[in-house]
Backbone as CSV, one residue per row, in Angstrom:
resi,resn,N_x,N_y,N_z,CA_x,CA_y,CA_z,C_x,C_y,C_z
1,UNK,-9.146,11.605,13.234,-8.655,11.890,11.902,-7.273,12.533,12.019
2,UNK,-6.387,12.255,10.568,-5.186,13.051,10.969,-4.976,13.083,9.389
3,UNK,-3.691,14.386,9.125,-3.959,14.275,7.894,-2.220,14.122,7.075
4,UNK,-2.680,13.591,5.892,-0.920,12.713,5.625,-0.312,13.687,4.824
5,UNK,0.746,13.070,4.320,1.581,13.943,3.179,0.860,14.503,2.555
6,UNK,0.409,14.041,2.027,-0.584,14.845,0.474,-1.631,15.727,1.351
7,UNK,-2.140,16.414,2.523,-2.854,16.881,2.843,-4.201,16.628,2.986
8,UNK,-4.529,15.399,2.745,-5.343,14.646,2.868,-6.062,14.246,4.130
9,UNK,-7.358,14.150,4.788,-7.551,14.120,6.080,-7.944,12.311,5.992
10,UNK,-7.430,11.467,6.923,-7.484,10.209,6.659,-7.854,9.775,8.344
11,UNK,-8.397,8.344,8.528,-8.962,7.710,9.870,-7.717,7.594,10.717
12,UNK,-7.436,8.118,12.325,-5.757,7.712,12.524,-6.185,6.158,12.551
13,UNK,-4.956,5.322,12.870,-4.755,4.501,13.426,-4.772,4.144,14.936
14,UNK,-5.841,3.344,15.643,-5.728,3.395,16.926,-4.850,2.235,17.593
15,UNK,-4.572,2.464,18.492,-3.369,2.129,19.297,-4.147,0.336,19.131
16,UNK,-3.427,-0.194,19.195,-3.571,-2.090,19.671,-3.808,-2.238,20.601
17,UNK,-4.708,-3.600,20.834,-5.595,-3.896,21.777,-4.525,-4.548,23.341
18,UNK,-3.552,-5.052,22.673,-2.375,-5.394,23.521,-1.298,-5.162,23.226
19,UNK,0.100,-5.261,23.970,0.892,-4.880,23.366,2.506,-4.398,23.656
20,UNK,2.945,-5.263,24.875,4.518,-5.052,24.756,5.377,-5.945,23.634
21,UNK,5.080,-6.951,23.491,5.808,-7.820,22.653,4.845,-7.999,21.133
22,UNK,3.517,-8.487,21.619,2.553,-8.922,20.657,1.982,-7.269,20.280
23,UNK,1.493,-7.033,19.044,0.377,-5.996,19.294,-0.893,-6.998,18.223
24,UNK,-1.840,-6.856,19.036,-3.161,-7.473,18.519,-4.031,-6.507,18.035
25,UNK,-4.715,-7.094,16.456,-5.606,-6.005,16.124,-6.982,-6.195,16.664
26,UNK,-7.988,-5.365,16.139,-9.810,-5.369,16.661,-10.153,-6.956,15.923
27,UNK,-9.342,-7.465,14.832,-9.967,-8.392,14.215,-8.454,-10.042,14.745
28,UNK,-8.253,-9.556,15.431,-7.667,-10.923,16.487,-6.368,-10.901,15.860
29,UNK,-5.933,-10.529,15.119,-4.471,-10.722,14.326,-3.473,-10.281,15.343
30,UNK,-2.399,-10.926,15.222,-1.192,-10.472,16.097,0.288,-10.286,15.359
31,UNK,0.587,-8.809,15.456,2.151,-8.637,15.305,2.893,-8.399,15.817
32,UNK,3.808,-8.746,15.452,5.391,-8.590,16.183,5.744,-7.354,16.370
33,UNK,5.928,-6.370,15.164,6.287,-5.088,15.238,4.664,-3.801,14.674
34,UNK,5.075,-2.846,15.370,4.446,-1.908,15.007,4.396,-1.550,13.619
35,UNK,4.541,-1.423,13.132,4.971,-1.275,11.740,4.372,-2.033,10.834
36,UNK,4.104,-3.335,11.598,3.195,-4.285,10.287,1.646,-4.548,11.138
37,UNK,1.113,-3.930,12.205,0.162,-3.618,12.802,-0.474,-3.031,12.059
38,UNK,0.310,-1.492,12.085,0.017,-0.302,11.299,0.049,-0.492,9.969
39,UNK,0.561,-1.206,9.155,0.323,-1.776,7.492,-0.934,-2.537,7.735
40,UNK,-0.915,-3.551,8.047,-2.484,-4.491,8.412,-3.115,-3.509,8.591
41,UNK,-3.201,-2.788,9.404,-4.748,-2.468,10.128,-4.800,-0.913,8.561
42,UNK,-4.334,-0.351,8.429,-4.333,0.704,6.758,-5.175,0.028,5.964
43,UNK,-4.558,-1.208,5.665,-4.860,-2.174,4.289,-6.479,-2.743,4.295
44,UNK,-6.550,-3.414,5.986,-7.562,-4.536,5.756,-8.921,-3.188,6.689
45,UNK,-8.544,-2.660,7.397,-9.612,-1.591,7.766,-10.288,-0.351,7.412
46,UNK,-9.108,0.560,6.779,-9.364,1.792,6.385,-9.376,1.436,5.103
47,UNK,-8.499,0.930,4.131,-8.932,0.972,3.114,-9.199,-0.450,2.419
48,UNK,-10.044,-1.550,3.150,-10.527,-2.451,2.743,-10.328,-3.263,1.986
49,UNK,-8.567,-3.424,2.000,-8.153,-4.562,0.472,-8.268,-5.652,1.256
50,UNK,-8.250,-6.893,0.769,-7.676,-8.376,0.968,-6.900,-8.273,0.679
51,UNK,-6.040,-8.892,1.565,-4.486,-9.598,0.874,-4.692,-11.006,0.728
């Protein structure tokens, strides 16, 4: 757990399953940058939207 702006205690994000160029999530997806790892894995894990 870690906790965000608002003081809020939230799930961290764990590191990718691979990952100098690719980073791959738990559910097989692969990104380019960190940044849209870490958006994916927020969206479709912790807080369960579909896109």
């Amino acid at each position: 757990m870690q906790q965000n702006r608002d003081g809020e205690w939230v799930p961290a994000i764990p590191e990718p399953l691979r990952g100098f160029w690719w980073k791959q999530c738990k559910c097989e997806q692969e990104f380019l940058t960190m940044r849209g790892y870490r958006g994916h894995y927020a969206l479709a894990h912790i807080l369960k939207v579909e896109a």
